[in-house]
Residue, then its C-alpha position, 0 to 999 in steps of 0.5 A: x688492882x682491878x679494872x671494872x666497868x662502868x656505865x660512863x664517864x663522870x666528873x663526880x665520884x658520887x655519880x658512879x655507876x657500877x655495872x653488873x651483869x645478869x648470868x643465864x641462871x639469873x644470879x648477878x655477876x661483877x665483872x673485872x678486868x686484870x689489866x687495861x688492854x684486856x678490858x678494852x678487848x672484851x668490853x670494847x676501846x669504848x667501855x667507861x672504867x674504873x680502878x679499883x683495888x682488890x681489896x674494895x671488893x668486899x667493900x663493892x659488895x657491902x654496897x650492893x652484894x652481888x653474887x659472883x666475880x667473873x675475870x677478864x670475861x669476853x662480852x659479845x660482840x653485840x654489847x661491846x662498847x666501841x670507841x666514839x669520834x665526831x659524828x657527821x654533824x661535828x658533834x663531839x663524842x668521847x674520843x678514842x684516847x679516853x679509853x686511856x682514862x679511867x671514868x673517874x681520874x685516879x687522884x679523886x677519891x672513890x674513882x669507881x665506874x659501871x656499864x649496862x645491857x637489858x639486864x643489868x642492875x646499877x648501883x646509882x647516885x647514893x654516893x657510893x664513893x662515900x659509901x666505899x671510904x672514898x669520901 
């Protein structure tokens, strides 16, 4: 199984977002994370998420190919996505234990999710859960 980013938290799977990175070479690169705590120390206790089994990788790919799988890569610290409470006006904001949930809950079908930065590249609502035999 793997954790991967995404760019929030949805109700519906066919919302979900992949996130993909841009290396300094300019190819596209899927990140992906062996385990919870690891993707909450390289991407921030902050960062939507999804799980996903290995083997939908080339599924993931069939979709939108990318070029390369980084593993349990540190992002700086400038895009790292931090855990969010109540703000000064009493607003809600995602809470701190919701990094303990995947974006999308592990019971519906096609619980994928993404992230983004200047140059990232998004997969988008063209029901990608769908798409990847979730539904």
């Amino acid at each position: 199984m793997l954790y991967v980013p995404c760019v929030r938290h949805v109700k519906d799977p066919d919302e979900l977002e992949v996130e993909y990175r841009s290396t300094r070479d300019g190819r596209i690169a899927l990140l992906v994370y062996s385990a919870l705590d690891r993707l909450h120390a390289c991407c921030g206790k902050g960062q939507p998420w999804f799980l996903m089994p290995t083997l939908k990788l080339d599924d993931l790919y069939q979709v939108h190919p990318f070029d390369t799988v980084l593993l349990d890569v540190v992002l700086p610290d400038d895009l790292k996505k931090p855990a969010e409470s109540t703000d000064g006006d009493g607003q809600a904001r995602e809470s701190a234990a919701s990094a303990e949930r995947p974006a999308v809950a592990p019971s519906e079908p096609g619980s994928v999710t993404p992230s983004a930065d200047g140059g990232s590249v998004y997969v988008g609502r063209d029901s990608l859960a769908s798409r990847m035999g979730g539904r």
